[in-house]
C-alpha positions as CSV (number, residue, x, y, z in Angstrom):
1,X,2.3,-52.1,10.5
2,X,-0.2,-52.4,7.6
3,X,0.4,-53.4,4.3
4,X,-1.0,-51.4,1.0
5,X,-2.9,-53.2,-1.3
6,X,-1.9,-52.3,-5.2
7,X,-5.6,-49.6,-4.6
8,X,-4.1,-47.7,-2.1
9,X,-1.1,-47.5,-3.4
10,X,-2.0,-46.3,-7.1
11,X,-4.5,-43.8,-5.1
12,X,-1.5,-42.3,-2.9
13,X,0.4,-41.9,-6.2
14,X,-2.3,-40.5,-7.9
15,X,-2.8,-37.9,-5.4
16,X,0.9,-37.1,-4.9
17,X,0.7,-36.7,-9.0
18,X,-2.3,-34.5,-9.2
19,X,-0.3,-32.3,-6.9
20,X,2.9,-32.2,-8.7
21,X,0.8,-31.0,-11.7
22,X,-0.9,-28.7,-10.0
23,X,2.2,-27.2,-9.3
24,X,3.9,-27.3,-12.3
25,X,0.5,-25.7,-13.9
26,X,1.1,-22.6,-11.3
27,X,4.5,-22.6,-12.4
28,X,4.1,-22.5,-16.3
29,X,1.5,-20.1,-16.2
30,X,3.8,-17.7,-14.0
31,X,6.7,-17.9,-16.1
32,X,3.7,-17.3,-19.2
33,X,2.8,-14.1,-17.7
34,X,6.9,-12.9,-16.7
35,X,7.9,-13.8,-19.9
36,X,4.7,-11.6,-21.4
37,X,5.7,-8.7,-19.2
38,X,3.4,-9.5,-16.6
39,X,3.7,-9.5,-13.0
40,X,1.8,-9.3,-10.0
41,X,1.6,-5.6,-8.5
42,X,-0.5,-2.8,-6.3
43,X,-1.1,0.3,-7.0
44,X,-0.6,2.3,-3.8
45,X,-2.5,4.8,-4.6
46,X,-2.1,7.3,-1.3
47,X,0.4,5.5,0.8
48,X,0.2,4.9,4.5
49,X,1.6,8.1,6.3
50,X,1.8,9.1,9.9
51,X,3.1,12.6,12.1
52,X,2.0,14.6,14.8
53,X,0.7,18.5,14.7
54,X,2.2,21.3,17.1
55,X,1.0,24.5,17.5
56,X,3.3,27.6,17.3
57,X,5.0,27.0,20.9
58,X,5.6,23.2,20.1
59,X,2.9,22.2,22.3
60,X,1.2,18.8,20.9
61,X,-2.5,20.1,19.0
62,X,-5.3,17.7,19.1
63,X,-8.1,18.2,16.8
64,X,-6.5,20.1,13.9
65,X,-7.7,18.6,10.4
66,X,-5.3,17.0,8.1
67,X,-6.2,17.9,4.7
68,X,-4.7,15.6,1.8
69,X,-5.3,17.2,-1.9
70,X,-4.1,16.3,-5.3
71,X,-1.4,19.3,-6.6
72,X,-2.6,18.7,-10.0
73,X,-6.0,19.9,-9.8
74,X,-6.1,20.4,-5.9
75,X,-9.1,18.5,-5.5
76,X,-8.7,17.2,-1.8
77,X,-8.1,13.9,-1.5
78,X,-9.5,13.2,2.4
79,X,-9.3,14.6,5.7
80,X,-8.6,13.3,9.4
81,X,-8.6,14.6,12.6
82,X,-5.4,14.8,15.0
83,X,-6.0,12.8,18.0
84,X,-5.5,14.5,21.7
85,X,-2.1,13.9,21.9
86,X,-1.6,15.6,18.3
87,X,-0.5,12.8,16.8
88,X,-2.7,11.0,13.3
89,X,-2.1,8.2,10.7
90,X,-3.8,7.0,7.9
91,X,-3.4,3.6,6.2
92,X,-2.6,2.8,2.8
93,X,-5.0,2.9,-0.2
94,X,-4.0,0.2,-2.6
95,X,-5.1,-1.8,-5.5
96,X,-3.9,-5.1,-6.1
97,X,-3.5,-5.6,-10.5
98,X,-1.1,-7.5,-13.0
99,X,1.1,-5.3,-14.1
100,X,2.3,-5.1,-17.9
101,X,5.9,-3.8,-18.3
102,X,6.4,-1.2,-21.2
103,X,3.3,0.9,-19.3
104,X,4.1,3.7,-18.0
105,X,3.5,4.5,-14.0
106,X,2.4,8.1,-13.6
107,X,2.5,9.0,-10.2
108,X,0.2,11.5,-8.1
109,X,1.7,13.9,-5.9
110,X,-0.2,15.0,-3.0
111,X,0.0,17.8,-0.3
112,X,-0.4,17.3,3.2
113,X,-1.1,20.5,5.8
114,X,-2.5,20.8,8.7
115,X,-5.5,23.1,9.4
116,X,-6.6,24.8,12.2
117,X,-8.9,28.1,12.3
118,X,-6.5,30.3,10.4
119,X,-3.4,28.6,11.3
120,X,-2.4,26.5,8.7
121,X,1.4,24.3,8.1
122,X,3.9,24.2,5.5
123,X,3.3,21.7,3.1
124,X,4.5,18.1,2.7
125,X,4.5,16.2,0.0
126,X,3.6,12.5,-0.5
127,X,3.5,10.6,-3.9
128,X,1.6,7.3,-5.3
129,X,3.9,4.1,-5.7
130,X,4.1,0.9,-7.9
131,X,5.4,-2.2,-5.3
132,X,5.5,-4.9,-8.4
133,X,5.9,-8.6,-6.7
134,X,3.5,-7.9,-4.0
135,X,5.7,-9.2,-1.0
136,X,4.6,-7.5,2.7
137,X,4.1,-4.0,2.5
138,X,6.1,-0.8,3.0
139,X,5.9,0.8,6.3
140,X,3.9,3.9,7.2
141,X,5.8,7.4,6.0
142,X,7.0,9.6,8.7
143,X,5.8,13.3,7.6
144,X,7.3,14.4,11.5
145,X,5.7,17.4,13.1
146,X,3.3,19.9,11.3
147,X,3.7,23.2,13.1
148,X,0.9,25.6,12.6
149,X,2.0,29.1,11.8
């Protein structure tokens, strides 16, 4: 077993003490920014959203285009293909921010059909979210089956 010398000792304490500070700085500042109104936040912009696209006899359609548009001013948003098996997903568009209570959060409604040739399906609707205290992330949204008509 070794002994410290009085260096090695005051250096080991030093350390442990820069660390505690360093953490109480991280702290302070956090409860700075909560008690401003301020937290930690993303924008989820389009959120993650998955389903699968059946033609009029409920058969599974591969290679219809999912269109995604803005209902404000219909401006389409992106598009993606249905793979073989009819199903498609697409991931979620985020932005990470602080955000400042007392702002308002307008959210974006979008449409989502399903296009083939002249066939098209209803409408769904999917909407942009605020997830304030970024912890994990919300799973994909289920839009089910798009039957073309």
């Amino acid at each position: 077993m070794k002994v410290l010398g009085v260096s090695e000792t005051r250096n080991m304490a030093t350390c442990a003490a820069s660390g505690i500070t360093s953490f109480v700085w991280i702290v302070v500042a956090s409860a700075v920014l909560m008690l401003g109104g301020c937290a930690p936040a993303v924008y989820v912009a389009v959120p993650a959203f998955h389903g699968r696209v059946l033609d009029a006899d409920s058969h599974p359609f591969g290679g219809a285009t999912i269109e995604l548009a803005n209902i404000r001013d219909g401006l389409q948003v992106a598009t993606l293909t249905s793979r073989p098996d009819g199903t498609f997903s697409r991931p979620e568009d985020g932005r990470f921010f602080f955000y400042f209570a007392g702002f308002d959060f307008a959210a974006v409604v979008y449409s989502v059909s399903a296009v083939e040739g002249v066939h098209r399906s209803p409408t769904t609707r999917l909407s942009s979210d605020l997830r304030v205290w970024v912890i994990g992330s919300r799973p994909s949204k289920d839009l089910g089956d798009l039957r073309l008509q």
